[in-house]
FIKOLZA-1660 file (N, C-alpha, C; in steps of 0.1 Angstrom, whole numbers, plus 5000, padded with zeros to 4 digits):
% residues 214
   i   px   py   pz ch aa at
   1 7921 1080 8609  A  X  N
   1 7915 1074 8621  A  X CA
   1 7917 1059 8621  A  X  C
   2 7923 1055 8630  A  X  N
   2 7923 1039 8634  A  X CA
   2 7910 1030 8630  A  X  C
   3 7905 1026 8620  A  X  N
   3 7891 1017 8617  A  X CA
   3 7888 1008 8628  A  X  C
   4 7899 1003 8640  A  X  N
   4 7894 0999 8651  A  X CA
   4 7884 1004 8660  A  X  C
   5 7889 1017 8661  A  X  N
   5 7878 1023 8670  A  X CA
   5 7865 1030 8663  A  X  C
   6 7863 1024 8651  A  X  N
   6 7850 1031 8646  A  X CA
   6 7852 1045 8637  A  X  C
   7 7844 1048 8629  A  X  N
   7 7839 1059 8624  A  X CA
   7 7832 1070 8628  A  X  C
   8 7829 1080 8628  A  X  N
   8 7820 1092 8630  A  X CA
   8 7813 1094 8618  A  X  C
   9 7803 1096 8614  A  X  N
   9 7793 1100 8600  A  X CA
   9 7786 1113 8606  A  X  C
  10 7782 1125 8597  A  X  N
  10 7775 1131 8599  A  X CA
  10 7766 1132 8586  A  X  C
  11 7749 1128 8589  A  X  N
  11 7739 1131 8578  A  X CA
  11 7734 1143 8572  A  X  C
  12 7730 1148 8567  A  X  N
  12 7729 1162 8564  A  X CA
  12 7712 1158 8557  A  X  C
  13 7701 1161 8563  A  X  N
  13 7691 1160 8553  A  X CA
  13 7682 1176 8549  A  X  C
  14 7668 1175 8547  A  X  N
  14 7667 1189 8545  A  X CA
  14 7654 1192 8555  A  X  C
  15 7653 1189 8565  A  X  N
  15 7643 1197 8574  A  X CA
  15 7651 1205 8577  A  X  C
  16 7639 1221 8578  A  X  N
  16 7645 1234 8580  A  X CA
  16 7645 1238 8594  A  X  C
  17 7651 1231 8605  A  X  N
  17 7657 1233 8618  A  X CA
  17 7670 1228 8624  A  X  C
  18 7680 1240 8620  A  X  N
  18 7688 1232 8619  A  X CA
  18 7700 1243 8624  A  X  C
  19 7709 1239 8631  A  X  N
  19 7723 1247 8636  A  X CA
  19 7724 1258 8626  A  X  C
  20 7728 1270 8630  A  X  N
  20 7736 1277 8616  A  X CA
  20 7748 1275 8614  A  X  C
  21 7757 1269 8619  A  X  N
  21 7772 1262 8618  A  X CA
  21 7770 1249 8620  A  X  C
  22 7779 1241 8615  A  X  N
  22 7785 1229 8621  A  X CA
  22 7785 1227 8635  A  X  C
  23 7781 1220 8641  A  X  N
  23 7787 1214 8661  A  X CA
  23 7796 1215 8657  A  X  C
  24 7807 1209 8652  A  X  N
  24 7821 1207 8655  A  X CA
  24 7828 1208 8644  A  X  C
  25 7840 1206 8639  A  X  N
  25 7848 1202 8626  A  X CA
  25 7844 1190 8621  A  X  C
  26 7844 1194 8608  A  X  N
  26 7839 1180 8600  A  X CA
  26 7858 1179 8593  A  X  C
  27 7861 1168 8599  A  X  N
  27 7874 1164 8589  A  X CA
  27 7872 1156 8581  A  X  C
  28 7887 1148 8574  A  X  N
  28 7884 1139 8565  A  X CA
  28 7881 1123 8571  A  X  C
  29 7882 1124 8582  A  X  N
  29 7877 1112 8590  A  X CA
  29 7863 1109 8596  A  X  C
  30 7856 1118 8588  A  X  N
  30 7843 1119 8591  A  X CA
  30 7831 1112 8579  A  X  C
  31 7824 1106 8580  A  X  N
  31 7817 1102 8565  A  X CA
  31 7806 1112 8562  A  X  C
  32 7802 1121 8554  A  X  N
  32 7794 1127 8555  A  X CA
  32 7789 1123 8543  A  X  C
  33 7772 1124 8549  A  X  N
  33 7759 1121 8538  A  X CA
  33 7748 1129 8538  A  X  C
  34 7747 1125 8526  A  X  N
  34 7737 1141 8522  A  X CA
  34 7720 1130 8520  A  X  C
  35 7710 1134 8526  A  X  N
  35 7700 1121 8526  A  X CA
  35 7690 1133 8514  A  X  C
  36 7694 1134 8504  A  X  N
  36 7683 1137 8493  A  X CA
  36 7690 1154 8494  A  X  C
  37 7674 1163 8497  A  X  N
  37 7672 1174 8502  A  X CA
  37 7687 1181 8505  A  X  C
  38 7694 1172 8520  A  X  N
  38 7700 1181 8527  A  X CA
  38 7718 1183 8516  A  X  C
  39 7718 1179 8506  A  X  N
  39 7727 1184 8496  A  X CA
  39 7726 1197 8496  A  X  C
  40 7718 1208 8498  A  X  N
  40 7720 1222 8503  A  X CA
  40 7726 1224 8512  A  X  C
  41 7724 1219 8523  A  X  N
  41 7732 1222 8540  A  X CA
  41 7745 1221 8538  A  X  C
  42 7749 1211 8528  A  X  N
  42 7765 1205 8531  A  X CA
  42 7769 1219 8515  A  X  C
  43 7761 1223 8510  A  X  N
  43 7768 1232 8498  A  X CA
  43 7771 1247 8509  A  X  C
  44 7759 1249 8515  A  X  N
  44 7758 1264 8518  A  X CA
  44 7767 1259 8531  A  X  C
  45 7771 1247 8538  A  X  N
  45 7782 1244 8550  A  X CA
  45 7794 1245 8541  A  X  C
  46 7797 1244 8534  A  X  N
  46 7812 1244 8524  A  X CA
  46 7817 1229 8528  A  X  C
  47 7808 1220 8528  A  X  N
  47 7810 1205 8532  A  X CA
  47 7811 1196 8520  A  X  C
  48 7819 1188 8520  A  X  N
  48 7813 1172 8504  A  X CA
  48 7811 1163 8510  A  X  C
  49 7801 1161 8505  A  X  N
  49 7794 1147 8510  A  X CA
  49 7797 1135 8503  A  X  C
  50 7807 1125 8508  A  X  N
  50 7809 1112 8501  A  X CA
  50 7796 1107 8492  A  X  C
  51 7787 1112 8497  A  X  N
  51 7776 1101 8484  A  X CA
  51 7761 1110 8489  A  X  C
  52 7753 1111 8479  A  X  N
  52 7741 1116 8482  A  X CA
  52 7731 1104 8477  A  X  C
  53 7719 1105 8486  A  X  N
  53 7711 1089 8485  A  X CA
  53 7700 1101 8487  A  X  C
  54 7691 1092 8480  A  X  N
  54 7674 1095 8485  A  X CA
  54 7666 1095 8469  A  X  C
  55 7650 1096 8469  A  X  N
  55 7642 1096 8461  A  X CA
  55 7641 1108 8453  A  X  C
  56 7646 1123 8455  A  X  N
  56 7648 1134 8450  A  X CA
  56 7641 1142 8447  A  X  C
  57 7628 1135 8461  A  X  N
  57 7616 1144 8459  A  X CA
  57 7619 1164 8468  A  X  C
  58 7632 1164 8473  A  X  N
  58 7636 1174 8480  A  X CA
  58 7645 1177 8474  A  X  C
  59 7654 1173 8463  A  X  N
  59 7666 1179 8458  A  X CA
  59 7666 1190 8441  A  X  C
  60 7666 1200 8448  A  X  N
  60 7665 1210 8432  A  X CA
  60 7676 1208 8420  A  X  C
  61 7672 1208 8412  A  X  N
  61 7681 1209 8404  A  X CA
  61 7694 1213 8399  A  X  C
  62 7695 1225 8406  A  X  N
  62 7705 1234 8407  A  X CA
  62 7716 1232 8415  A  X  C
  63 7710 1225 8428  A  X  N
  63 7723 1218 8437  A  X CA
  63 7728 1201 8426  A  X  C
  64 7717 1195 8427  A  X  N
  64 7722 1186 8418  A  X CA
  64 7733 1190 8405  A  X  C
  65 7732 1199 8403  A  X  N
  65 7745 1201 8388  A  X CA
  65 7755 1207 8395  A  X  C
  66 7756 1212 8407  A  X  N
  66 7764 1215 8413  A  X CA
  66 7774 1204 8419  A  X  C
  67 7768 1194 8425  A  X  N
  67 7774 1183 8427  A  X CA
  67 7779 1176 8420  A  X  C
  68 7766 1172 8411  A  X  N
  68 7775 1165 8398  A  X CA
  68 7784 1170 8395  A  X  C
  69 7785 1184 8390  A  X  N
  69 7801 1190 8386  A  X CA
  69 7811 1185 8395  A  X  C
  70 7810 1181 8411  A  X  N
  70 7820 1180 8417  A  X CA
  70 7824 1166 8418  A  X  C
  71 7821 1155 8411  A  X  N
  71 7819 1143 8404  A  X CA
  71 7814 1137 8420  A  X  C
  72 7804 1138 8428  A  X  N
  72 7802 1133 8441  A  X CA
  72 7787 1125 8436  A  X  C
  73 7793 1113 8438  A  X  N
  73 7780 1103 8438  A  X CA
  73 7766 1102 8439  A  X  C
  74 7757 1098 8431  A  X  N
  74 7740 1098 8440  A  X CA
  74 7736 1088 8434  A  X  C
  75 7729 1080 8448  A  X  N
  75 7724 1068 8445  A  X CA
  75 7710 1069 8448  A  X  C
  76 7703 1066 8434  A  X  N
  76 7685 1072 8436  A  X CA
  76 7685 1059 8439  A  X  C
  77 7673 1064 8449  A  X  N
  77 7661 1052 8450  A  X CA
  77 7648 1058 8444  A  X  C
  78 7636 1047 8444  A  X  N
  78 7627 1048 8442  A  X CA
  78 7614 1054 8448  A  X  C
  79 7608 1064 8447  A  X  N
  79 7598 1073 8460  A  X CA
  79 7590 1062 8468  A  X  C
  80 7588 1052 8465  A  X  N
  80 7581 1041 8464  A  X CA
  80 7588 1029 8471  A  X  C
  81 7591 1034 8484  A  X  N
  81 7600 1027 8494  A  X CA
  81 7595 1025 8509  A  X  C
  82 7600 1014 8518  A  X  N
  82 7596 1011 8530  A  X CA
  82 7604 1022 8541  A  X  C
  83 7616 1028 8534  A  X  N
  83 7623 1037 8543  A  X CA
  83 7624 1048 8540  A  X  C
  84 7624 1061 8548  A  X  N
  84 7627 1076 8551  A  X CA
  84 7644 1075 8540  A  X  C
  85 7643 1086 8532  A  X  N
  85 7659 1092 8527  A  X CA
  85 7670 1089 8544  A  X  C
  86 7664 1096 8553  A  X  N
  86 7675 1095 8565  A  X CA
  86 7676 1082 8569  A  X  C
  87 7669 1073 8570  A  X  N
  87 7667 1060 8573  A  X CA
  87 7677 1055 8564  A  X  C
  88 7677 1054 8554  A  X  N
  88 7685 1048 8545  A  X CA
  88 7701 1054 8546  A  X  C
  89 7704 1071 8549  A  X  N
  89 7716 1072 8547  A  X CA
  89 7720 1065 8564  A  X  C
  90 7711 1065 8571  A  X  N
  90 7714 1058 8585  A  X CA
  90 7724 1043 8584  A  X  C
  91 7718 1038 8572  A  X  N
  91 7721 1024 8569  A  X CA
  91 7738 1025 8563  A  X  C
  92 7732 1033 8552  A  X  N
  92 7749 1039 8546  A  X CA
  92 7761 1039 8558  A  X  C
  93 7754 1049 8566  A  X  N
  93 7769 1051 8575  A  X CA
  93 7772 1041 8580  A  X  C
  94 7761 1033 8588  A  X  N
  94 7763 1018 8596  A  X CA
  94 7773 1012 8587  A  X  C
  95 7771 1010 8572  A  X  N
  95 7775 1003 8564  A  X CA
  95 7789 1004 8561  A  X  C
  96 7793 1018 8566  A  X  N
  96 7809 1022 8563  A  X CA
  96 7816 1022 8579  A  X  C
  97 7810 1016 8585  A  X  N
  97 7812 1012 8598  A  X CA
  97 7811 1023 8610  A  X  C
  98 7805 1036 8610  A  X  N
  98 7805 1046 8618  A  X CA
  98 7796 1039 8634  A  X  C
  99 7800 1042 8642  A  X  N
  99 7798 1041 8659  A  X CA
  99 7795 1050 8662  A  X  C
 100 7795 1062 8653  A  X  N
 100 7789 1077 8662  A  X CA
 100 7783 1082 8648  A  X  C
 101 7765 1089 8650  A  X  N
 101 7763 1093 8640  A  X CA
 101 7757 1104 8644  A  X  C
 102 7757 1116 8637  A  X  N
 102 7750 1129 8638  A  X CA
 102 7742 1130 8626  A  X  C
 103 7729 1133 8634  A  X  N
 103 7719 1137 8621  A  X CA
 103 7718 1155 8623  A  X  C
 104 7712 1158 8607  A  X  N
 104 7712 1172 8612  A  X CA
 104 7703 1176 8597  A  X  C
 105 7691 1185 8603  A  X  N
 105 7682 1188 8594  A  X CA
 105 7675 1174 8591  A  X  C
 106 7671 1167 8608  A  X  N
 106 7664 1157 8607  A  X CA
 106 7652 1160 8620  A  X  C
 107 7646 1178 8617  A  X  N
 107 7636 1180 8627  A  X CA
 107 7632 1193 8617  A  X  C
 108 7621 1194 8620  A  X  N
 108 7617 1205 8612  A  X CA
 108 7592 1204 8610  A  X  C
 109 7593 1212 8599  A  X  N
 109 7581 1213 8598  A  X CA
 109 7572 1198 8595  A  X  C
 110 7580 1188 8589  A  X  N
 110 7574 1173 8586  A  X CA
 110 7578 1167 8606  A  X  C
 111 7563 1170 8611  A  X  N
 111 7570 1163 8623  A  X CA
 111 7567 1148 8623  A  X  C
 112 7562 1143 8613  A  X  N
 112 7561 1129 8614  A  X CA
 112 7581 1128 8606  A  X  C
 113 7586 1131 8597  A  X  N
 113 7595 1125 8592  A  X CA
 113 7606 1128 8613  A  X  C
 114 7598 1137 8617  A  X  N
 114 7606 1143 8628  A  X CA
 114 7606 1133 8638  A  X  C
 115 7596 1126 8640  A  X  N
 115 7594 1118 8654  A  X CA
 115 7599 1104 8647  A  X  C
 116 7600 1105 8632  A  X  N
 116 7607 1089 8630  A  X CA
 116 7618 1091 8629  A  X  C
 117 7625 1103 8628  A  X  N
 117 7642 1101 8634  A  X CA
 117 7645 1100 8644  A  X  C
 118 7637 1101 8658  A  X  N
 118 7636 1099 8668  A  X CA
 118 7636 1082 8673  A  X  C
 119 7627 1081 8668  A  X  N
 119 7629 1061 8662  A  X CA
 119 7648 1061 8657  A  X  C
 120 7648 1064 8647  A  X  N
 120 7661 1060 8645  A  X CA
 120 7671 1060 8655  A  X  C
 121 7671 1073 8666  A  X  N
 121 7679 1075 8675  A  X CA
 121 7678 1060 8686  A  X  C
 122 7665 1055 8685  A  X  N
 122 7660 1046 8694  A  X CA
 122 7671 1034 8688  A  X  C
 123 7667 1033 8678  A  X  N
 123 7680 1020 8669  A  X CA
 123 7689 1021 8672  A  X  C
 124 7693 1032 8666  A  X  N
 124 7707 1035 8674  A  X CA
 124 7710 1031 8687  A  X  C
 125 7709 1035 8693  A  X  N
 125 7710 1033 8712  A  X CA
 125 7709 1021 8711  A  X  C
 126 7702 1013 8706  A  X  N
 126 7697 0997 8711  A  X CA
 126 7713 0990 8703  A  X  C
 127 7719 0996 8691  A  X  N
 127 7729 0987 8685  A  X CA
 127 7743 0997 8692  A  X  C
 128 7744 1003 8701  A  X  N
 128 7756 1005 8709  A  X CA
 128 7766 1020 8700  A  X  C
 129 7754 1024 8689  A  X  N
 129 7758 1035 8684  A  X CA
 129 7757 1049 8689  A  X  C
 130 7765 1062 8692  A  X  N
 130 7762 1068 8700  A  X CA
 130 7757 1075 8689  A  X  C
 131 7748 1083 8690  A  X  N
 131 7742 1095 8683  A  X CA
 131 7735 1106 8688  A  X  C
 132 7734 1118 8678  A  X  N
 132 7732 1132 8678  A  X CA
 132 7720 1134 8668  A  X  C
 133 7711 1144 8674  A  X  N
 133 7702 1148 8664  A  X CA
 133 7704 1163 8667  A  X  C
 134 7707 1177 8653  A  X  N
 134 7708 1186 8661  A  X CA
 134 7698 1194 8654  A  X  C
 135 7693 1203 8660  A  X  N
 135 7685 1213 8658  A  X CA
 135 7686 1227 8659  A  X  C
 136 7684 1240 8658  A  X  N
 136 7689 1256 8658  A  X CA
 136 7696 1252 8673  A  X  C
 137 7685 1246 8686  A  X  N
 137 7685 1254 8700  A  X CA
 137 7688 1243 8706  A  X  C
 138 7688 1230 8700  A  X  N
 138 7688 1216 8708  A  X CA
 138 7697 1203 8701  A  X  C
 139 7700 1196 8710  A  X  N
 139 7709 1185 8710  A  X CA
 139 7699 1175 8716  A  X  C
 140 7697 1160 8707  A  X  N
 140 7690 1150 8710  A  X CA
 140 7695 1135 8709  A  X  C
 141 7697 1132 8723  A  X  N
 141 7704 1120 8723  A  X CA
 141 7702 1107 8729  A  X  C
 142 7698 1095 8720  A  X  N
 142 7692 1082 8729  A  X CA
 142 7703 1075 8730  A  X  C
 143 7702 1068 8743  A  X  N
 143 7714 1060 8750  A  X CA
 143 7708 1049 8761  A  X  C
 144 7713 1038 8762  A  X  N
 144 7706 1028 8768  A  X CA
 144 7717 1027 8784  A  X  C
 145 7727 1029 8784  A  X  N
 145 7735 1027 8798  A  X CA
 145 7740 1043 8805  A  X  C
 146 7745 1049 8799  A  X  N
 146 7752 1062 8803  A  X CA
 146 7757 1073 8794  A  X  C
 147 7750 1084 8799  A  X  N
 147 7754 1092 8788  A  X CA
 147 7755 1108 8797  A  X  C
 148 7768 1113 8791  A  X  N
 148 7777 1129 8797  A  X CA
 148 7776 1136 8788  A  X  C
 149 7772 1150 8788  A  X  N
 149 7774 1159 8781  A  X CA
 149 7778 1170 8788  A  X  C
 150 7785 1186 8781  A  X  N
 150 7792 1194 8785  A  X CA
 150 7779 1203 8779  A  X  C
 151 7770 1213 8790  A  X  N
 151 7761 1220 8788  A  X CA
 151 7763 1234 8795  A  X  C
 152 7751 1245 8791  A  X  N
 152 7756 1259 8799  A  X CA
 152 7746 1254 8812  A  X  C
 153 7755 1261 8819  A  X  N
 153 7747 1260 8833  A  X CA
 153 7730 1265 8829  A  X  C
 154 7721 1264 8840  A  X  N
 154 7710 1268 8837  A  X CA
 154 7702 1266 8829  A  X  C
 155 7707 1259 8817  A  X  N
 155 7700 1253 8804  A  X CA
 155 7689 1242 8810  A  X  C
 156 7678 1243 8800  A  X  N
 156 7670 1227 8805  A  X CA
 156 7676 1216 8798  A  X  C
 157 7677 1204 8806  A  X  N
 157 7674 1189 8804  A  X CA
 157 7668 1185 8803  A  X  C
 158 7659 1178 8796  A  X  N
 158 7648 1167 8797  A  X CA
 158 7654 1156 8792  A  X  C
 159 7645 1146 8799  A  X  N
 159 7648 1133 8799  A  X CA
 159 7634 1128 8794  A  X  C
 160 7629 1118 8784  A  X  N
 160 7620 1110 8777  A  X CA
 160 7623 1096 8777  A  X  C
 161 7612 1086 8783  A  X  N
 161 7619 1074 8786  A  X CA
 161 7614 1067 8766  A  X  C
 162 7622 1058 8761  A  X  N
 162 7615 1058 8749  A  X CA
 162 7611 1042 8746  A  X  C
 163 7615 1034 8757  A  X  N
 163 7607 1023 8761  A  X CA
 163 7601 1023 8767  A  X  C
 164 7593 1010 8769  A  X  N
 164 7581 1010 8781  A  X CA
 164 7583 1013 8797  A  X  C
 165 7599 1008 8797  A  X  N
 165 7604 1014 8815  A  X CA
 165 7618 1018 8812  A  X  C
 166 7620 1022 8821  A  X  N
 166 7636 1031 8819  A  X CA
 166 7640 1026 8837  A  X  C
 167 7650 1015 8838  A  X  N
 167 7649 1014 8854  A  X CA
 167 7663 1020 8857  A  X  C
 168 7662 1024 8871  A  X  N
 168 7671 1030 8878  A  X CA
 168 7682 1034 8874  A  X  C
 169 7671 1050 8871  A  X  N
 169 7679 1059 8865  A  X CA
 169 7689 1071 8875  A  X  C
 170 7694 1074 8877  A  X  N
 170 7705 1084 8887  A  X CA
 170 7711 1093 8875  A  X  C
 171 7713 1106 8883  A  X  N
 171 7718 1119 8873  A  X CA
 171 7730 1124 8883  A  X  C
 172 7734 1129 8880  A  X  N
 172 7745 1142 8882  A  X CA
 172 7746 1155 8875  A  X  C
 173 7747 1166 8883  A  X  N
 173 7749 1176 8879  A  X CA
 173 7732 1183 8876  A  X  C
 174 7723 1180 8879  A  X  N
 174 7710 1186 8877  A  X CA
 174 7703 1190 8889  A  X  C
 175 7694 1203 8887  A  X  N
 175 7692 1208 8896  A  X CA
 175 7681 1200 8903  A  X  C
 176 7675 1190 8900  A  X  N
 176 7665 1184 8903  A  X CA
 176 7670 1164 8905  A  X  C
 177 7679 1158 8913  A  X  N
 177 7685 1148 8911  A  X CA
 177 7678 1139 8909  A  X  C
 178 7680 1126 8902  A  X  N
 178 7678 1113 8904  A  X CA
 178 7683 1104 8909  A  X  C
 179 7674 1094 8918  A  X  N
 179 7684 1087 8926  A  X CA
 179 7678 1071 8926  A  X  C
 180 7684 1064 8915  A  X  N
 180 7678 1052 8911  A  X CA
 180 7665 1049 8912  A  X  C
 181 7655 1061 8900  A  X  N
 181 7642 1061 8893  A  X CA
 181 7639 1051 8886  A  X  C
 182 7627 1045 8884  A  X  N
 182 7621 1040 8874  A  X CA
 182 7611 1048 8868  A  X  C
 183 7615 1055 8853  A  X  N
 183 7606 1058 8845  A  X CA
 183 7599 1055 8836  A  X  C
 184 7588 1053 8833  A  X  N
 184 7578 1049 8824  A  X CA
 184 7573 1056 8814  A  X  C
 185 7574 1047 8804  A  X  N
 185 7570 1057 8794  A  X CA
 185 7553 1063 8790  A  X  C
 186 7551 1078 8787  A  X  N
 186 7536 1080 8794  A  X CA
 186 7545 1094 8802  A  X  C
 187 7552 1091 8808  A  X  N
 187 7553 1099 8824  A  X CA
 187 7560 1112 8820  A  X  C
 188 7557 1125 8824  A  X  N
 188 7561 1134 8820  A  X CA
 188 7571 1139 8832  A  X  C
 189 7578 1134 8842  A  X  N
 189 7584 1134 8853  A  X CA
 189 7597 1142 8851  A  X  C
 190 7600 1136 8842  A  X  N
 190 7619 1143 8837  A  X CA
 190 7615 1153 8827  A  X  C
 191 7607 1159 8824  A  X  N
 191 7609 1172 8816  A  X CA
 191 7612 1187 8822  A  X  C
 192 7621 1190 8813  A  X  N
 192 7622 1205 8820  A  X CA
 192 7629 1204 8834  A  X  C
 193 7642 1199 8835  A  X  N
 193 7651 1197 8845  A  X CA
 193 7659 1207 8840  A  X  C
 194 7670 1211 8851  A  X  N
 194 7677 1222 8845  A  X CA
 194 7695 1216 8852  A  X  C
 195 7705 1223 8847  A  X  N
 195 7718 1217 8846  A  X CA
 195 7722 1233 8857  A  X  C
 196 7726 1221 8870  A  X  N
 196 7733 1228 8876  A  X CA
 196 7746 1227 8878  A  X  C
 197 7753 1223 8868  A  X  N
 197 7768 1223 8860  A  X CA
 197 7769 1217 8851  A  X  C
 198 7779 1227 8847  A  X  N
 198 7784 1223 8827  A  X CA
 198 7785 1207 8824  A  X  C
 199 7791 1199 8837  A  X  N
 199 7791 1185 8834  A  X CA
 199 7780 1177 8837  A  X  C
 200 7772 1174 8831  A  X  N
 200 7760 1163 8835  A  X CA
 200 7761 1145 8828  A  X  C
 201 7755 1139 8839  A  X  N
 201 7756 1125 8836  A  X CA
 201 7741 1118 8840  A  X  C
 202 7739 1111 8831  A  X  N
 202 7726 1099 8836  A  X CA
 202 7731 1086 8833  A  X  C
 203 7725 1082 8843  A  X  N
 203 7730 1065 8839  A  X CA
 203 7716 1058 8845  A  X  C
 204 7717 1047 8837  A  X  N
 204 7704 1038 8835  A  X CA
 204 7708 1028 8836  A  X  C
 205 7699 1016 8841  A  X  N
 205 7701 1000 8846  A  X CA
 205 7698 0991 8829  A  X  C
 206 7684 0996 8824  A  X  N
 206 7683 0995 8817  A  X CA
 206 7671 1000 8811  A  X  C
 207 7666 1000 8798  A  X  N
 207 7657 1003 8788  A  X CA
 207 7667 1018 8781  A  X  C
 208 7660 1022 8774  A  X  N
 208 7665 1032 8763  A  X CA
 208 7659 1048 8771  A  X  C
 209 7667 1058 8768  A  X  N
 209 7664 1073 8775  A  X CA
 209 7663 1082 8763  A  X  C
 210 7661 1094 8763  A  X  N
 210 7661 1103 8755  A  X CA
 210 7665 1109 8761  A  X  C
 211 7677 1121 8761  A  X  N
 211 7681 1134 8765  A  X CA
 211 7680 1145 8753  A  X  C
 212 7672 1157 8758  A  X  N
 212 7673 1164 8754  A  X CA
 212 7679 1177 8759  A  X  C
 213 7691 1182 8756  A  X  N
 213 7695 1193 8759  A  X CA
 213 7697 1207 8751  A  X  C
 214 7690 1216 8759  A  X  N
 214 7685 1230 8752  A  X CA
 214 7702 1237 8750  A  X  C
% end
């Protein structure tokens, strides 16, 4: 991959809601990180993860000798930290320059670690990085100008504003349009919209959005 146009990273942590495959191919132009825990997902995905980070309050020992055999990196930190394992491999990928980052096994039964990857998504968005959070049934993505995805017809959309206003917002392709909204955050307005073609688009003036598609 051209280092001009950025990196792709995919995180792997261990909340148990999570795709049973990969979204897409993971190549060698991908940076993949394992945030503690999710060193399982990338073993039982037939994945290696350039480097495993976190406190190792989620990682058994059994995967760890596994990895180690495969001489793949871990950089402990201390439990006794200001940041989440995913927070930190968030930084990692920033740090190897990725523009697009996919979290995955970053939703699950800890919904507080769940709603602060949702923060992260918010960071993201705000520094012009595009990102994914995926789950069994769902795809979750914050974006501050415009954002397209390829969905099944019929599927729901929701839209979460994740600032205080989200101004003039317009959609395509939803059964329910918008036509230069101002959303507030509070407002339950955009949930549960449904995709009345595979191609959908929102575009926003400004503040940060959430799309969620089922």
């Amino acid at each position: 991959m051209n280092p001009s146009i950025g990196r792709s990273a995919l995180i792997l942590a261990s909340g148990d809601d999570v795709p049973c495959t990969p979204w897409q191919p993971v190549n060698d132009d991908v940076v993949v990180i394992c945030a503690d825990g999710g060193a399982r997902l990338a073993r039982a995905w037939g994945i290696t993860p350039q480097i495993i980070l976190g406190d190792q309050d989620s990682l058994d020992e059994a995967t760890e000798e596994y990895w180690q055999s495969k001489n793949i990196p871990f950089q402990r930190v201390s439990a006794v930290k200001d940041q989440t394992d995913m927070d930190l491999a968030v930084d990692y990928a920033l740090g190897q320059g990725a523009t697009s980052i996919t979290l995955v096994g970053g939703w699950g039964s800890r919904i507080d670690h769940a709603l602060g990857n949702v923060e992260l998504l918010y960071r993201l968005a705000l520094g012009g990085v595009q990102n994914w959070l995926l789950t069994k049934e769902h795809r979750l993505s914050a974006f501050c100008k415009e954002f397209r995805a390829k969905v099944n017809l019929g599927s729901v959309v929701s839209l979460i504003p994740l600032s205080p206003e989200v101004l003039r917002v317009s959609t395509t392709g939803l059964l329910y349009p918008l036509h230069g909204v101002t959303l507030h955050k509070g407002s339950t307005l955009t949930i549960s919209n449904v995709a009345a073609d595979a191609d959908i688009s929102v575009r926003i003036a400004d503040g940060v959005l959430l799309a969620i598609l089922q």
